[in-house]
N, C-alpha and C positions, 0 to 999 in steps of 0.2 A: 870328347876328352874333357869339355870345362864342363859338360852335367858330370863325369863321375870325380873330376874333383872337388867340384862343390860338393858331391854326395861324401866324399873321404871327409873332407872338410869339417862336415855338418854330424859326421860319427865322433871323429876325433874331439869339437866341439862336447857332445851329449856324452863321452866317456872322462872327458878333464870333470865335466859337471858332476857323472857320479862319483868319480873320485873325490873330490872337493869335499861333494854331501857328506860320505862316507869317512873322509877324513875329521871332519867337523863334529859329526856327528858318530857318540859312541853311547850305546844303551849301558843303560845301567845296572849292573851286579846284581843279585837279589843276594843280602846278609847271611853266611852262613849261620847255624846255630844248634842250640843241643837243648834237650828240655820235651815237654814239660818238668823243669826240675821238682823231685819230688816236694811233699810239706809234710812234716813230722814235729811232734810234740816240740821235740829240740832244735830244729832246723824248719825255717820257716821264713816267708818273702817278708822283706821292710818294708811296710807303710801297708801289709795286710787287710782288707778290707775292716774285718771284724778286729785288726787291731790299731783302728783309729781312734780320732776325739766323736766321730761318728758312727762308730759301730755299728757299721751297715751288714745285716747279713743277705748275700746275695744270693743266698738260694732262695728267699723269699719271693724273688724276681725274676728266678727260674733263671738265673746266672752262674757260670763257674768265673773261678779264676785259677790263674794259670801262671807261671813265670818260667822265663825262657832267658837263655846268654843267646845274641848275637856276635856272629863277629865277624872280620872283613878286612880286605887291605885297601887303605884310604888317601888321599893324597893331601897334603898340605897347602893349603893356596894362597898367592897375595892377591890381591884388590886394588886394580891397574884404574885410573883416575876415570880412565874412559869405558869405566864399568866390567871391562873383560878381567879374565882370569888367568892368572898364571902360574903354573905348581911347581912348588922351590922344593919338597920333597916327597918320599912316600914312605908312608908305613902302615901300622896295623892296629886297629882296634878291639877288643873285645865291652861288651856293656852287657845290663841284661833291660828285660821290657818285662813289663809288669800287664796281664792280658785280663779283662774283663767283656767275659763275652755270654750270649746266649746259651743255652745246653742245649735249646733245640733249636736247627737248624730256618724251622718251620717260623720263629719267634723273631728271626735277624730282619732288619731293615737293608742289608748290604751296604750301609752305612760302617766305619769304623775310623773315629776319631784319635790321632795319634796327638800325644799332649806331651812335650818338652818338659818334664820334670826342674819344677823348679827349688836350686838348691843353695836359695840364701840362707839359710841356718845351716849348710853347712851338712845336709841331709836331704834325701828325694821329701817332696810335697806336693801333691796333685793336687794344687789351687784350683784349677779351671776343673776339673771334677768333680770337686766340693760345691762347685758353683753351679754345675753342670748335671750333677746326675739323676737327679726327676726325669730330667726329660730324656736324656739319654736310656734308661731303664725301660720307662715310659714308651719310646717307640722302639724299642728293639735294636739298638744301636749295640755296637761294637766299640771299649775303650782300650787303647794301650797309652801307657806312660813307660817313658823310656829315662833311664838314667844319664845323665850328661857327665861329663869328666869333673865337675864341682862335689857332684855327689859320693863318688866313687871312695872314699875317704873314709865314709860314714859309713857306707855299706860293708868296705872290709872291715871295720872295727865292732859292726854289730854281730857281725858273722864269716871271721877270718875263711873256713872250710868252702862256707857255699861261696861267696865272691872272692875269691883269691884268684881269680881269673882276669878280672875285672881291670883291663889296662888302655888306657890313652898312650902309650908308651911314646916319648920323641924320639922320631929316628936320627936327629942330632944332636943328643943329649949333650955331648960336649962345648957345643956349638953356641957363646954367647947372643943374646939379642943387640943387634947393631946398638951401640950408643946410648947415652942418656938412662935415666934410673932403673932401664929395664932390661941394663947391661947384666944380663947372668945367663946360668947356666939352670937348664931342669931336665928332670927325669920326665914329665907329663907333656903334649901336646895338644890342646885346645882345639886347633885347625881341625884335626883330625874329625870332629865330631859332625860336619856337614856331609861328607860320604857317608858317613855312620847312617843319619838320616834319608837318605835317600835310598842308601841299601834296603833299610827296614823297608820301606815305600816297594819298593821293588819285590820284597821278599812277600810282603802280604798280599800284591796282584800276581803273585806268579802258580805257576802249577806246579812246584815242588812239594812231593808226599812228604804228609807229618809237619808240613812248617805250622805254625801258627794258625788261626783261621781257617785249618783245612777242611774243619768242616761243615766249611760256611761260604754263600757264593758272592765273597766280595765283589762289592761293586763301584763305590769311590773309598777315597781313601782322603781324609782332612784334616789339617796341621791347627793345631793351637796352644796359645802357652801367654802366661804371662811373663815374656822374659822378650829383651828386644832381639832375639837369637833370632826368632822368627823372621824378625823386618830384614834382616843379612842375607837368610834362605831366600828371600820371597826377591830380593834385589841381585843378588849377588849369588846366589845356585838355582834355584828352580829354570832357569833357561836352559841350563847346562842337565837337567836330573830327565832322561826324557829313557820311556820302556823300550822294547823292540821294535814294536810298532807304532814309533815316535811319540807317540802319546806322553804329558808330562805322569810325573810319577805320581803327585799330589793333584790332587781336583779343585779344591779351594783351600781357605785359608780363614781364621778367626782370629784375628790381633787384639788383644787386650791393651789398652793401653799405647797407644801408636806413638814411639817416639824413637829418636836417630837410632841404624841399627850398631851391632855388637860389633868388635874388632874380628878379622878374618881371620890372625889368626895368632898364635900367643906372643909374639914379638911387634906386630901391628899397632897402629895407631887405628880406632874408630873413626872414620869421616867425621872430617871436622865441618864446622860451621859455616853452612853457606853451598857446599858440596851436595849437586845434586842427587847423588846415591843416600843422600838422607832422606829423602820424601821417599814413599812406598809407589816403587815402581809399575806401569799399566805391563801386564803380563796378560799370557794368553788361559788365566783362569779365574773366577770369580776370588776377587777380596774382601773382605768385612771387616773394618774396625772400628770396636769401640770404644770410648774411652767416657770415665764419670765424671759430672763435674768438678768434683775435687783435684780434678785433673788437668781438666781443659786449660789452666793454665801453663802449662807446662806442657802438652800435647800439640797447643793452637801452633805455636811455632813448625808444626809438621803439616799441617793439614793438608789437605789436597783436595782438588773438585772430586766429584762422585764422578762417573762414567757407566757407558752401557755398550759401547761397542764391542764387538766379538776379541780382542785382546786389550780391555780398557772397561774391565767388570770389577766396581770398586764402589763401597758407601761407606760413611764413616757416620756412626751415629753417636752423639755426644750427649748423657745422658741428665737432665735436670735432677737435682736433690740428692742424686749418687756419691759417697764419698768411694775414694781408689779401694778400699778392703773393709769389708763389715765380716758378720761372722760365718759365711754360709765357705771360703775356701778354711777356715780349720775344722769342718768336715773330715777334711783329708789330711789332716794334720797324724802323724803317728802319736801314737801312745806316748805319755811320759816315762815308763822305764824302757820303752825302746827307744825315744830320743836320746833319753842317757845311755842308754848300751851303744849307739851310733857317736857319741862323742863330740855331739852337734853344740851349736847355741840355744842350748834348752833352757827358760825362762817363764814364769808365771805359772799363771795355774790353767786349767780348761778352762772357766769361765773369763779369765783374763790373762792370755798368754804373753804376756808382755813382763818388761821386765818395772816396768813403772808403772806411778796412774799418771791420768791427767791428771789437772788443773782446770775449774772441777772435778773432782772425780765421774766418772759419767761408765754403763755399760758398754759391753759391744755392741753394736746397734744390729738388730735381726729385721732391718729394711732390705726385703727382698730384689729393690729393683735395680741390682746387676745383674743378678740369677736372670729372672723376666725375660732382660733386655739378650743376656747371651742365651736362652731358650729359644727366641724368636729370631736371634743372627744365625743360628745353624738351622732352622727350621728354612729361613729364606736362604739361604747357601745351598741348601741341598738340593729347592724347589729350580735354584738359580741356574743350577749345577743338571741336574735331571729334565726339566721343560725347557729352558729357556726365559722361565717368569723371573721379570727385574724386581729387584725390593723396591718397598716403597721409600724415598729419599728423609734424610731426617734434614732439620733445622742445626743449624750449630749455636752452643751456648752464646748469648750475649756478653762480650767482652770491653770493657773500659782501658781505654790507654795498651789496644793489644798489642806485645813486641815491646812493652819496657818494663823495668825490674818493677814498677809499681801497678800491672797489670791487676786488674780483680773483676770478677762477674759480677753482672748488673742483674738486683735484685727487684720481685717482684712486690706488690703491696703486701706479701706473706713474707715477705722477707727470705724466698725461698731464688734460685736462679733464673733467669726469663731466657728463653729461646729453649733451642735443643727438642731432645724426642722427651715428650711430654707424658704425665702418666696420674692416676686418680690421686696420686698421694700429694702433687705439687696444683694441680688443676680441682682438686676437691679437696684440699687441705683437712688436718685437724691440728696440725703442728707444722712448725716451721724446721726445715731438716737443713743442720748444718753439714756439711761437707769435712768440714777439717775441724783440732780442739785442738787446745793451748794443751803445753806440757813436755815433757822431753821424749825423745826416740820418736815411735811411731805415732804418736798424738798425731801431729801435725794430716796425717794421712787418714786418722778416722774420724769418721761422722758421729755426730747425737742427734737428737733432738730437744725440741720446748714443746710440752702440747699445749693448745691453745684450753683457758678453761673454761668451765662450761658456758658464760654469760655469754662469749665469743662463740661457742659452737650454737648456742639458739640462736644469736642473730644471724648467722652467717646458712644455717639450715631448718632449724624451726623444732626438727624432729628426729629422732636415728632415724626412722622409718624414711625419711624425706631425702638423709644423706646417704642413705644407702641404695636409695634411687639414682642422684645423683653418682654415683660411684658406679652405678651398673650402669648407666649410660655412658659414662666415659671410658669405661672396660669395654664396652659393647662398639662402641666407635673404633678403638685401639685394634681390635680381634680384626675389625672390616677391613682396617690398613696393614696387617699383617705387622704392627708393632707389637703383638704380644699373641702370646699361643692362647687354644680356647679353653687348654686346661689351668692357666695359669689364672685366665679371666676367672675362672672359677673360682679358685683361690681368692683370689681379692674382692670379690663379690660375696663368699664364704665371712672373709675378715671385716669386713665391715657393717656384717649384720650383729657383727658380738659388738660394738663400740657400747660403751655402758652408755646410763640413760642420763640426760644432760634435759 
């Protein structure tokens, strides 16, 4: 009698367990959707490849593109101290995704980067595509950019017909936000847009005919964006986003810019200061962030050790000479009569989208090394993600007085940044690259340079011929460490043989 109570015992035991599991654990939705929506003379997707500030055409690359409405019933969630989640409502989303992909199937990487539409003016902008798409083309990658409820504004007003679908809707519109300045009422709800994302995830590994990518054999699926929406996902849902076969829905992750993440959700406060859910949490899939040093101060407050254990896959590389935005993300910038058809904060011109100059006046600077540096994080993300091969760790910038308002990087005899991941342009100098410039609005965030002149280039290399030795060995070492791709090396090895003759 006590073996077969122990044995009832020991079932009743292992069925509370699957329940629990079961309870705990619920797969995730794949997005319903409708699309590929036609393109016509008249009617036609925002932010178009061939109708950017880059005018890329993608059949050159043996690419289509494609756009698509998702849509979904989402939940609303708060952000419980002790990192769990708790959903105060439900309701329904509709977006659309913006799809660049392969035309032949034979061509795909089963790679397919999903990028958080970033929509400070007020309008979608595929920053990290701009940043990104050499290399993305280059190996056969797969991009979506998805519109976020900021953008959704701009889209119905460029094109009432095609996005009049297009809803965050709150399902307690009447329903004030508790207290304090953020006491009102809205028709949108923000929260909403974390299921959103996950659904998509869900919908591009699933086997539902005609979705998206059908006819392509995806195989990971990877989050990036310059926006800190990511750092919320990556803390605060990805535990919870997991497919049927428990697997998470995302494979890794590209963080630009690593700093505290977003509010949960449109009544929410963002984790305040001090509050561990501000650091990017160890999760059970590779993490990458990078951030420039025009940044690092303003980033260092976040940082976090690297890791390599099997749920504790994280580097953060911080990048010498980098200012936060040069000109390689308004690539992806739309056209100027479609920023005004979208109703956005349209200002400047192409060559200076701004609505000011500096102080001096100075160009946008075409210093490639964010582009490099995010080439070489999704090349090791993928490697990281598919073998199991760790990146190589970076250096973090050298910081003066770090953690007080008078915080500033400690420079080199080039007057350039010291520490951090390193590259021919700061370690082989010809100029000294500022990070930040004097002046109103965005100044403060872009870079210039001084080039050094020639008296300084002979003593310092003798010869172009000599510096451009020098520059291919330091490319040549970087390629070994896997901080820079081998087509990139190229590139910079290519640029340095034109330096005129000094």
């Amino acid at each position: 009698m006590r073996t077969h109570h122990s044995y009832i015992a020991l079932v009743l035991v292992s069925v509370l367990a699957m329940l629990c599991s079961t309870a705990a654990f619920a797969a995730t939705p794949a997005a319903s959707f409708t699309g590929p929506i036609p393109a016509t003379v008249n009617s036609f997707p925002f932010m178009a490849a061939q109708r950017t500030l880059g005018n890329l055409d993608l059949a050159k690359y043996g690419y289509v593109e494609e756009e698509f409405i998702i849509s979904g019933p989402a939940d609303v969630y708060d952000w419980l101290g002790d990192g769990s989640l708790k959903v105060l409502s439900s309701g329904h989303y509709s977006t659309r995704i913006l799809v660049r992909r392969p035309a032949n199937q034979n061509r795909f990487s089963g790679n397919v980067v999903v990028e958080i539409m970033n929509a400070a003016r007020r309008f979608d902008w595929a920053m990290m595509f701009g940043y990104t798409h050499d290399y993305l083309l280059e190996h056969g990658d797969a991009w979506i950019g998805v519109t976020m409820p900021g953008g959704i504004a701009g889209l119905q007003k460029f094109n009432p017909s095609r996005y009049e679908r297009l809803s965050f809707a709150n399902p307690t519109p009447s329903t004030p936000c508790p207290g304090g300045a953020a006491n009102t009422i809205s028709d949108a709800e923000e929260g909403l847009r974390w299921d959103m994302l996950s659904q998509l995830g869900a919908l591009l590994k699933s086997n539902v005919p005609s979705r998206p990518l059908a006819a392509l054999r995806v195989q990971n699926v990877y989050m990036t964006t310059q926006h800190v929406d990511i750092v919320t996902y990556i803390n605060a849902i990805h535990s919870h986003a997991r497919l049927d076969n428990g697997k998470p829905v995302y494979d890794g992750y590209l963080v630009k810019s690593p700093l505290a993440p977003s509010k949960i959700n449109r009544c929410a406060a963002a984790p305040a200061k001090g509050d561990p859910r501000q650091l990017i949490q160890s999760i059970d899939v590779p993490v990458i962030a990078v951030a420039s040093q025009g940044e690092v101060v303003s980033t260092s407050a976040f940082r976090r050790p690297d890791g390599d254990a099997p749920k504790n896959q994280f580097r953060l590389y911080e990048i010498a000479g980098a200012s936060h935005i040069d000109r390689s993300p308004y690539f992806s910038l739309a056209i100027y009569p479609d920023q005004t058809a979208a109703g956005g904060n349209v200002v400047g011109t192409r060559e200076w989208p701004f609505a000011a100059k500096c102080q001096p006046d100075i160009p946008l600077t075409e210093l490639p090394l964010m582009t490099y540096m995010f080439d070489a994080a999704l090349y090791n993300l993928d490697q990281w993600v598919r073998k199991g091969t760790a990146p190589p760790h970076g250096t973090p910038v050298e910081l003066k007085n770090p953690g007080r308002d008078d915080a500033s990087i400690v420079l080199d005899s080039y007057g350039n940044g010291k520490g951090g991941v390193r590259s021919s342009y700061v370690d082989v100098p010809i100029a000294t690259y500022f990070p930040n410039s004097n002046g109103p609005g965005t100044c403060p965030e872009l870079g210039h340079k001084q080039d050094f002149d020639s008296s300084r280039l002979a003593s310092l290399y003798g010869s172009p011929s000599k510096y451009a030795s020098q520059v291919a060995e330091s490319v040549n070492a970087l390629v070994r460490q896997r901080l820079l791709t081998e087509s990139d090396g190229r590139r910079i090895k290519a640029e340095a043989q034109k330096i005129p003759r000094f």
